[in-house]
Residue, then its C-alpha position, 0 to 999 in steps of 0.5 A: x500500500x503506498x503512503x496515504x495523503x490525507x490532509x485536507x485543507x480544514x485539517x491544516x486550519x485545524x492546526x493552526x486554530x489548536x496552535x493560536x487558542x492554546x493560549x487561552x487554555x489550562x489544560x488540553x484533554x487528548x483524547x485517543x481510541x482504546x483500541x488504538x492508543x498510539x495509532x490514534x494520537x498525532x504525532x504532530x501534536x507534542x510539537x504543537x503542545x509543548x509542554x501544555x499541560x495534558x490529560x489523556x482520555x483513553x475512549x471507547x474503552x468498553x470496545x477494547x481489550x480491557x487488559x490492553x487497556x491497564x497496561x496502556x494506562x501505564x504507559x501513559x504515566x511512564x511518559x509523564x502523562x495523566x491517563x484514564x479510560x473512559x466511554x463517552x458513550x455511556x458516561x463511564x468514567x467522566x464524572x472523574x475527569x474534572x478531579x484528574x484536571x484538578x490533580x494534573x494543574x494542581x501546582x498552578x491552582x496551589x500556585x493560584x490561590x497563594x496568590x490570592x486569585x479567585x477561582x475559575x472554571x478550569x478551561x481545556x481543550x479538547x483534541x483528537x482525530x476525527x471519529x474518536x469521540x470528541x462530541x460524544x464526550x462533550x455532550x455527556x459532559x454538558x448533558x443535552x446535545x450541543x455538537x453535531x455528531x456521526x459516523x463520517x471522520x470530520x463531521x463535526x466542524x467549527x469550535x465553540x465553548x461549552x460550560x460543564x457546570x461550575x467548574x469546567x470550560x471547554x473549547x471544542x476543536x475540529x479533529x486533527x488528522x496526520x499529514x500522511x500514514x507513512x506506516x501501512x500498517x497503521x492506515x489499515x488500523x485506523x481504517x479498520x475502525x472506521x477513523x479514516x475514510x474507506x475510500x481511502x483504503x480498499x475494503x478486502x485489504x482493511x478485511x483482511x487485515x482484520x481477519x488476520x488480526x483476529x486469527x493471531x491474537x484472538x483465537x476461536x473468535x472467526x470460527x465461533x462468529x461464522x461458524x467455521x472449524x478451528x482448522x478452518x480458522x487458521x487458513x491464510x486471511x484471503x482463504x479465509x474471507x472466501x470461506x466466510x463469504x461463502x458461508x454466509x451464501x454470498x458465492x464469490x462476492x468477495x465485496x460483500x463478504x469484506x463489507x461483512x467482516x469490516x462492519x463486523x468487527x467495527x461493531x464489536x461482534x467479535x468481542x472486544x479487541x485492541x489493535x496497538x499491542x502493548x507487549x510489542x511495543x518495543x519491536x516497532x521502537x526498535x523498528x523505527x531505529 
């Protein structure tokens, strides 16, 4: 697969737009897929933020491998960041992010009232790629629908400040996308779980891919899905794909049988599931040497 160009116009504006409104923030709340911890994060980003205080909201955590996700948790911390899961989509874990501001600004707000200053509304941004969940997350916190939300990468536009009761301020932001997926690797991730455009990529590779996935790290869940044999399951992905096809009375559309396992596995019919492995994060580091 050759390197995928994906940054259109809005998205360098977006950048732009994150860079000049930092100043007016305390806090920026990154927000990150639990399936994909790193692959989800802008690598632009720690260049744009600099040492901007952070808080990282691992998303969409009931989807993910919740083991994977204590062990990315860690992670985190080791690199000096704050880290929770959350899911925005049920609430689960955000009555906590306003304490877990607190704590990661708790010099400044010491600092703050030694001063004598009277306290206000923590302000924070909150940045992502698009799909990951950013207006899902601000309408639980606000608590009624105020941000356009879809299935579509970038749906949401434009940024606007939103109040979370007494004590938080939010600035909302367009998703910030990479310039370019240099690792075709992570392009089929981030496809896989519908966080880029599927025209971007063909639908039988993304298919593919998670298929091979799932035969490597999540063993039996093919078979118990489609009603395969384990001998079935260990077939090679393309293999694999014609027997699901086939299975499901498709004949030879290979199309419609991708277009299967891709919405499959984005609904989580296969169980829960985490594409950044933390145990092999020291190969691609090692890699990237």
């Amino acid at each position: 697969m050759s390197t995928i160009q994906w940054f259109p116009g809005h998205m360098a504006k977006a950048k732009r737009e994150v860079s000049e409104k930092l100043k007016f923030v305390d806090i920026v709340f990154e927000l990150v897929d639990a399936r994909l911890p790193i692959s989800s994060r802008n690598p632009m980003l720690d260049q744009i933020l600099q040492q901007k205080p952070r808080l990282i909201l691992i998303n969409k955590a009931d989807l993910a491998d919740p083991q994977q996700t204590k062990l990315w948790e860690g992670y985190f911390r080791k690199q000096g960041f704050l880290a929770m899961a959350i899911n925005a989509q049920d609430s689960q874990g955000i009555k906590m992010i306003v304490p877990k501001a607190k704590e990661v600004l708790q010099e400044k707000i010491a600092c703050d009232k030694a001063r004598g200053l009277k306290p206000r509304p923590i302000r924070a941004m909150v940045i992502g790629i698009p799909n990951v969940g950013k207006s899902t997350l601000m309408n639980r916190l606000v608590g009624k629908k105020i941000a356009q939300t879809g299935n579509k990468p970038g749906v949401t536009k434009g940024q606007q400040w939103l109040r979370f009761g007494t004590e938080l301020e939010l600035l909302d932001t367009p998703g910030i996308l990479w310039p370019k997926f240099e690792d075709p690797e992570i392009g089929k991730k981030l496809a896989l779980t519908g966080a880029i455009k599927d025209q971007l990529i063909h639908l039988d590779d993304i298919a593919l891919f998670g298929l091979d996935f799932f035969a490597r790290y999540y063993e039996g869940r093919i078979a118990q899905r489609y009603s395969l044999s384990a001998e079935e399951e260990q077939c090679l992905a393309p293999e694999l794909l014609m027997k699901i096809t086939e299975k499901r009375g498709y004949k030879d559309n290979y199309d419609r049988g991708s277009e299967l396992v891709v919405f499959d596995i984005r609904q989580g019919k296969l169980g829960r599931y985490t594409l950044d492995r933390y145990e092999e994060l020291g190969e691609k580091d090692e890699r990237a040497d």
